[in-house]
C-alpha positions as CSV (number, residue, x, y, z in Angstrom):
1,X,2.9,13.5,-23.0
2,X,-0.3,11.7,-22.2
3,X,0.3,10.4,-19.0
4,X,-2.4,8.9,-15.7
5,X,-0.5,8.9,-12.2
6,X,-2.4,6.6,-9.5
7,X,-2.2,7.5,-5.7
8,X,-3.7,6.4,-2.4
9,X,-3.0,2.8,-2.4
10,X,-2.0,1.8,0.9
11,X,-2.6,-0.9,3.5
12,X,-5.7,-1.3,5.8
13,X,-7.7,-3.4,8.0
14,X,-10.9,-4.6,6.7
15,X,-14.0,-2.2,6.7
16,X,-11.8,0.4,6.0
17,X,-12.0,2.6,3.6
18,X,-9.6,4.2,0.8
19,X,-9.9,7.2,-1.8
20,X,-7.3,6.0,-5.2
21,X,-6.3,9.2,-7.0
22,X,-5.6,8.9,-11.0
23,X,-4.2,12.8,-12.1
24,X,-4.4,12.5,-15.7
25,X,-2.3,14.8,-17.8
26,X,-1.4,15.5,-21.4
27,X,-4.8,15.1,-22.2
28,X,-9.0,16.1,-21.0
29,X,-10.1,13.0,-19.6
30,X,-13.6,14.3,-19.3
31,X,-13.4,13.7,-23.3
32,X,-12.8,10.2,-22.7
33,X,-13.9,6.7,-21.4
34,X,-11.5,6.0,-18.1
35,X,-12.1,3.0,-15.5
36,X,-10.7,1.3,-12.9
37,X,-9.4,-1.7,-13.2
38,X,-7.2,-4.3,-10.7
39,X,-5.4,-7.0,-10.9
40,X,-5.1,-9.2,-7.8
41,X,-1.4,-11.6,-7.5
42,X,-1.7,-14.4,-9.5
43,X,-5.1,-13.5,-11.4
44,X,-6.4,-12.0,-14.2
45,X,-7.4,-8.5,-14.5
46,X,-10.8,-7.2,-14.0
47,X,-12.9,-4.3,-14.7
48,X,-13.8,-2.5,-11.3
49,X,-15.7,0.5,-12.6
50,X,-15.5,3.5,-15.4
51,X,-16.8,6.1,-16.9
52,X,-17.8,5.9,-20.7
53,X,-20.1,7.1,-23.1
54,X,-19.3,11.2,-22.7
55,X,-19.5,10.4,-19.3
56,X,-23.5,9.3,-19.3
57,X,-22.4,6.2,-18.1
58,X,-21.0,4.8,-15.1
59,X,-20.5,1.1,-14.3
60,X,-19.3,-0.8,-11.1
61,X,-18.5,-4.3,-11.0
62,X,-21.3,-6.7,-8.7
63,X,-18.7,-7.3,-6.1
64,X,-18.1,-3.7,-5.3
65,X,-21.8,-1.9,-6.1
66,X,-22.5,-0.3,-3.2
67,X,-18.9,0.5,-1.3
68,X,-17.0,2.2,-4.0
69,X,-17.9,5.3,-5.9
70,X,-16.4,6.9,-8.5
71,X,-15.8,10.6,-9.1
72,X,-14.0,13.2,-11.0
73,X,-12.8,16.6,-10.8
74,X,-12.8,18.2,-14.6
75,X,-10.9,21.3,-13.1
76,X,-8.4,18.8,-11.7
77,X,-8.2,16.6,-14.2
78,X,-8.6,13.7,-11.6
79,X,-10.4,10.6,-11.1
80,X,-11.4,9.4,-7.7
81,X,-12.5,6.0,-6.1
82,X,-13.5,6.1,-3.1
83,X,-13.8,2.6,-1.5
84,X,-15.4,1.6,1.5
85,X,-15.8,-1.5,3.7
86,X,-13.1,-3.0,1.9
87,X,-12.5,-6.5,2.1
88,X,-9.4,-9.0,1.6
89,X,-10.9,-9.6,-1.7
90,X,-10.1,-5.9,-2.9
91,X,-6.6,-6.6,-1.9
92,X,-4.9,-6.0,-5.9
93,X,-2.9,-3.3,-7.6
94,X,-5.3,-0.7,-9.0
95,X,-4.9,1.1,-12.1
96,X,-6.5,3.9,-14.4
97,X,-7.2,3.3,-17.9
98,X,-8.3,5.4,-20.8
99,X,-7.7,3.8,-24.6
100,X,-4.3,2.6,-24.8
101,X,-3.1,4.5,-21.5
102,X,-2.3,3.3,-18.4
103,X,-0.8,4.1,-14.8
104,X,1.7,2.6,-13.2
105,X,-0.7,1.4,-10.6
106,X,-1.6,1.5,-6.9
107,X,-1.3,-0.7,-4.3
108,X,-4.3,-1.6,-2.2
109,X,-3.6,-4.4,0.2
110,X,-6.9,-5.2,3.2
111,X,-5.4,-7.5,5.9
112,X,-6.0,-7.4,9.5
């Protein structure tokens, strides 16, 4: 079963900093384009950052160039992104994506 499990959501103050988890399974995600994307309550989703092209490319939305980087562990079969300085802006559920496949999401909530 193809299958991407988010974890690390959680709550913190802003400036913090967060590492999101996405364990994909049932498949190589290194094969594939994956990204990050969130959806905030009440608004539409949004592309935060990904992966594509065999992996050759990388892109990062404007609003978060600069605090969150993404990574990925092959032998793991995990995607990472690390986000720092977060701001009440980020606050939104954060989910992995590759082709039709989705998590179930992460909550990420910045609030002081």
């Amino acid at each position: 079963e193809v299958q991407l499990v988010e974890s690390g959501g959680g709550m913190v103050q802003p400036g913090g900093s967060l590492n999101l988890s996405c364990a994909a399974s049932g498949f190589r995600f290194s094969n594939y384009d994956i990204f990050w994307v969130r959806q905030a309550p009440g608004k539409e989703p949004e592309l935060v950052s990904g992966i594509y092209n065999g992996g050759t490319s990388t892109y990062y939305r404007d609003s978060v160039k600069g605090r969150f980087t993404m990574s990925r562990d092959t032998a793991k079969n995990t995607l990472y992104l690390q986000m720092n300085n977060l701001k009440p802006s980020d606050t939104a559920t954060y989910y992995c994506n590759s082709g039709r496949t989705w998590g179930q999401g992460t909550l990420v909530t910045v609030s002081s």
